[in-house]
C-alpha positions, 0 to 999 in steps of 0.5 A: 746591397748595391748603391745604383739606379736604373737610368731610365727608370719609368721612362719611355722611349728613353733612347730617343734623347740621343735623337734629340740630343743629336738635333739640339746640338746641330742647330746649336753648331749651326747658331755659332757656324753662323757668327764663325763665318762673320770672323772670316770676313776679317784678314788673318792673324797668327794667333795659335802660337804658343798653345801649351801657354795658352791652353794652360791660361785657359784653364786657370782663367775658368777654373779659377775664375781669377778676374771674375773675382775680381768683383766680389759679387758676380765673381762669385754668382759667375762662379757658382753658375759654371761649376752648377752647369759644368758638374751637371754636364760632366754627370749627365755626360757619365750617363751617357757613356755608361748607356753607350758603352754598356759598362755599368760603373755608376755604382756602389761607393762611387755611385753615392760620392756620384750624387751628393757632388752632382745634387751639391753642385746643382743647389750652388748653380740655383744658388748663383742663377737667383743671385744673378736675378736678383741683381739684374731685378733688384740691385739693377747696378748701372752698368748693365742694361738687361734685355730680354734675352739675359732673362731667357737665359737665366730662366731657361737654366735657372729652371733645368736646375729645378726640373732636375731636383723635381725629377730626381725627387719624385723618383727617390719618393718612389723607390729609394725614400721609404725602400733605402732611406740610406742612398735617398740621403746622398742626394740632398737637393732631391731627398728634401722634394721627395719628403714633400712628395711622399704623401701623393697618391702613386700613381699620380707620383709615376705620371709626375715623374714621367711628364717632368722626366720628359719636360726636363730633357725637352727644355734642355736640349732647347737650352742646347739648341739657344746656346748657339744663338742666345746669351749663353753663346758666350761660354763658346765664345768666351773659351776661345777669345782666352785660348787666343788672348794677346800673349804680348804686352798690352802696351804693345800696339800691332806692327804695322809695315809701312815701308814694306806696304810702299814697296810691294803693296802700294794699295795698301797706304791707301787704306791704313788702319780701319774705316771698314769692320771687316779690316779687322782681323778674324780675332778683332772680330771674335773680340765682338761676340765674346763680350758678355755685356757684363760692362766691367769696362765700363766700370773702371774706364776713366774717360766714362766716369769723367763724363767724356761720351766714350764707354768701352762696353757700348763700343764693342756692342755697337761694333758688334751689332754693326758687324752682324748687319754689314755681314748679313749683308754681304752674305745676301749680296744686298747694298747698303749705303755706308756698308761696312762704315764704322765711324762718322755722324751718329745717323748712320756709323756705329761708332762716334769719332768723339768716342775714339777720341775719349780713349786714354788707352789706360788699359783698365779695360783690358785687364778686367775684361774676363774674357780678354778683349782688346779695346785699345787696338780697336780704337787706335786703328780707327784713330789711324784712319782718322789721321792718316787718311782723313786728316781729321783730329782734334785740335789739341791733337793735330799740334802735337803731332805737327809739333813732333814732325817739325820740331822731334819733340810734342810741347808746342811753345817748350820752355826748353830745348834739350841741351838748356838742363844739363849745362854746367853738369859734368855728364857724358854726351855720347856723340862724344863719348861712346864707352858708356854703360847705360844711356839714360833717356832723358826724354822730351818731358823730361828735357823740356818742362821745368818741373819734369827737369827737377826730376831729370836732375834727381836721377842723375844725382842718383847715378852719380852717387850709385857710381853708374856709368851713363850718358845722354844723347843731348840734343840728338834725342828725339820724341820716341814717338808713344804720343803720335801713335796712340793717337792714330799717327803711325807715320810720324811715331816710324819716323822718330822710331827708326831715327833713334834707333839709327842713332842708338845703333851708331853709337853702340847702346845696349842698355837704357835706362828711362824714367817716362814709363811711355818711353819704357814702353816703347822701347822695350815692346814695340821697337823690337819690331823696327831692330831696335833690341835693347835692354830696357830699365825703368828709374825705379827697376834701377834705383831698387836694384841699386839699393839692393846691391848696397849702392846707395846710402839712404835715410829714412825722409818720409813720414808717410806716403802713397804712390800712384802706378802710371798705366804704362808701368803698371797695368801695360808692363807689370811693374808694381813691386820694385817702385813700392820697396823703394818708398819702403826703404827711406818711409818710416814703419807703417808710413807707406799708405796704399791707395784704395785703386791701385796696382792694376786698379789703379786710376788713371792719371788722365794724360794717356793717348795724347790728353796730356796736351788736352785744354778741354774740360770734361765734367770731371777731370780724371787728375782731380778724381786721382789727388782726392783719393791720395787727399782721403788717404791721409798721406802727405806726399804723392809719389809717383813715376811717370813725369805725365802722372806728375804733370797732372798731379801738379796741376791738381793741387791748384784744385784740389789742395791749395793749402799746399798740404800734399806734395806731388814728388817723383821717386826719383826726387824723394830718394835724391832727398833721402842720400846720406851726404 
């Protein structure tokens, strides 16, 4: 006997599902047609370089679904979900070319292996349709607000899957059960109905079996048909925004040409960043529909769980409801006040300037978002708005980058200037001496704040003993310029961009070597853009590598300790390895303790995107948030590398340790302490 079944057993007019077929998909392209046309409003963006690249992310991201496991519980409903439909797709999808070409190969061993997989496959889909309704109806977390539309979705599919195993049910109680018992068991999901329906008259079976057949095939192709317009939209979506994710490091903020825009598009620094949605390019608005909702974001924002009026979830809904009512009405030429306007008083602007102004550009968003949305772009443009074409920051804000455009450096009132730490030291200035291997860059935190000025020191005790061959430009350092453009000033961060690497360049350097992951990051991600390439080192890449080369002789010093990864080394550089080994090496066995947020979860210090200068107090201070993690972990020192982490780190202690038990140390500090004399 041969394992098969006739496809359109009791069935009429069967064929006419491709006519159906046919319908349901033309109104589905015509739902996405209709968002594709909004995208276009946005200018153009190269972003199909790379394709092998990216179509290989594409398919490890939905196949593996590794940042959608990344949350434990709708990692794996999510999961079950898209490979239920995915399977069921591909077998509905094998029916119909056997149909079409006439080449009957749904049989045999083949065949069986054909239904056990597609019943199992359907049980998971039920499985993880149940788990995402009981979450939405009884876990309610309060990150998600549902609407009707989630729950259309869900019932929709939710109920294909269940017409499925009727239909197939009442057709193995009919012809397989009693008839070939031994194929009715490969279809598990089925065969379990099909005992419960054995006992119905036959003819009542074949009417159940034909209405349901029918039922089936009508609410699929009107699933189809709302998959252009409803919540699931996003399985298109959500494709395309991986396939043309940013391949660049997500600390690298867009190039902005401002001295090319002077002297050919002079329009153009009328309008420098974005007041309007449709400034945006075609992906910025992609981003938008791409967002499920899902409100991972939200989650780990550190500015929403401190209280501060930013949730990066309600920003790209905002924006995304804005840009469906500024595009409809362009497309039906209405006027509208305000059209297109993104940001202003709550009446009538999508988004609140005091939310941008929440953002610590962290990236905490970004890297759990699953479907690779860019907030932080989003918010900076907005912010360059702000600064350069309103004038219009907060206070805090506007003294620092006043402080950088007069003075080259953010600390309004330093305690120092940039010569003050280095006298008395035997260090080469290299406006005096240009044969040295390494620039270290010192860094205006790292010059100026007593505290920070321990650690500059440190470093250069570590490189003495190394036997590293470096200088430091002295007072010919200017600010890098990371705080002013994350806070909207593109103006003055190409200021200080281009007279470093003037001076840089006149001096010969190739090599640097910073302890300020801001300054790393400018560096090495964005300077490139202004003809300023070089190799860049991290403190903590450098003192690992020195290690390793037997460079420094280290004792153990540490009993036990936890460190803390600055998003700027971190979650916006993928450094995480190099800073732990080196803990390791002078950490006594089992002394290292990992934080329960850490490497890409790691929380925020709170001094990103200009807060570093911030007086304001939001309900929760992030820093204070951060210390009492490293206070329930039990270690006594706080290592960390980034001298804005360390500022924050300092000024929680008042608060949160004042018996003194914990000691906030940078790397570079704890391995100075660790050198065998």
């Amino acid at each position: 006997m041969e394992f098969t079944r006739e496809i359109y057993w009791n069935v009429y007019f069967g064929q006419m599902v491709y006519l159906l077929a046919l319908l349901a998909l033309c109104f589905m392209f015509w739902g996405i047609w209709k968002r594709v046309r909004l995208w276009r409003l946005g200018h153009s963006e190269i972003r199909t370089d790379q394709m092998p690249k990216r179509i290989y992310g594409l398919f490890k991201e939905v196949f593996t679904h590794k940042k959608q496991l990344r949350d434990t519980y709708p990692g794996l409903m999510h999961l079950f979900i898209f490979y239920g439909f995915f399977v069921s797709l591909l077998a509905t999808t094998l029916i119909a070319i056997q149909e079409w070409s006439g080449i009957h190969f749904l049989k045999g061993n083949f065949y069986l292996w054909y239904s056990l997989i597609s019943d199992s496959f359907g049980i998971l889909g039920i499985i993880g349709l149940s788990m995402a309704l009981w979450r939405r109806l009884v876990i309610r977390p309060d990150r998600m607000n549902s609407v009707a539309d989630d729950y259309i979705a869900l019932g929709l599919l939710l109920l294909i899957f269940v017409q499925g195993f009727v239909v197939e049910g009442l057709r193995i109680a009919l012809t397989e059960l009693n008839q070939k018992p031994e194929l009715a068991i490969w279809s598990p999901g089925g065969y379990v109905l099909a005992l419960a329906f054995q006992h119905i008259d036959t003819q009542k079976l074949l009417f159940l079996h034909r209405f349901n057949w029918w039922f089936h095939a009508i609410t699929a192709f009107i699933f189809i048909g709302y998959m252009g317009f409803g919540k699931f939209n996003h399985i298109w979506y959500g494709i395309m925004n991986i396939t043309f994710r940013n391949l660049n490091p997500s600390g690298k903020l867009e190039f902005v040409d401002i001295e090319e825009a002077m002297e050919n598009n002079p329009d153009d620094i009328e309008n420098l960043g974005v007041e309007k949605i449709d400034q945006y390019s075609w992906k910025g608005l992609l981003d938008l529909d791409a967002c499920t909702n899902c409100g991972r974001c939200q989650d780990v924002c550190p500015a929403y769980g401190s209280g501060v009026p930013l949730s990066p979830k309600k920003l790209i809904q905002d924006m995304k409801l804005h840009l469906s009512k500024t595009g409809d009405s362009k497309f039906s030429k209405k006027e509208e006040k305000n059209e297109g306007k993104l940001f202003g008083d709550e009446e009538n602007s999508a988004v609140l300037e005091e939310e941008l102004w929440g953002c610590r550009t962290c990236g905490a968003c970004q890297e759990e978002c699953p479907v690779f949305i860019e907030h932080i772009p989003k918010m900076v443009d907005m912010r360059r708005h702000l600064v350069m074409m309103e004038s219009k920051t907060p206070e805090y804000t506007r003294q620092f980058l006043k402080s950088i455009e007069e003075r080259m450096h953010p600390w309004v009132g330093a305690q120092h200037n940039r010569e003050e730490w280095y006298e008395g030291m035997d260090i080469k200035i290299l406006s005096k001496e240009v044969n040295a291997e390494y620039l270290y860059w010192v860094g205006c935190t790292g010059s100026m704040i007593d505290r920070n000025i321990q650690v500059t020191k440190a470093m250069v005790k570590i490189l003495n003993a190394a036997g590293v061959d470096f200088g430091i430009l002295g007072a010919e350092e200017v600010c890098t310029g990371d705080p002013a453009r994350r806070a909207g000033g593109e103006f003055t961060f190409q200021i200080c961009a281009k007279k470093n690497i003037e001076t840089l360049n006149e001096y010969g350097v190739k090599k640097i070597i910073t302890t300020c992951p801001h300054c790393f990051n400018t560096y090495k991600n964005e300077y490139p853009d202004f003809n300023g390439n070089y190799e860049v080192i991290h403190h903590t890449e450098l003192i690992n590598e020195l290690i390793k080369n037997g460079q420094l002789n280290l004792k153990e010093s540490l009993s036990s300790v936890t460190y803390h990864d600055p998003c700027y080394l971190g979650r916006h550089n993928n450094i995480y390895s190099q800073p732990r080994d080196v803990l390791k090496t002078i950490t006594s066995k089992e002394g290292y303790i990992e934080l329960e947020q850490s490497k890409s979860r790691s929380l925020c210090c709170g001094a990103g995107g200009g807060y570093a200068w911030m007086d304001d107090e939001p309900e929760k201070r992030i820093n204070h948030t951060r210390l009492e993690q490293v206070k329930d972990c039990g270690a006594k020192t706080a290592a960390v590398s980034c001298p804005f982490c360390m500022q924050m780190f300092d000024d929680a202690l008042k608060t949160v340790d004042p018996e003194k038990n914990i000691r906030a140390m940078d790397i570079a500090e704890l391995v100075a302490e660790s050198l065998e004399e």
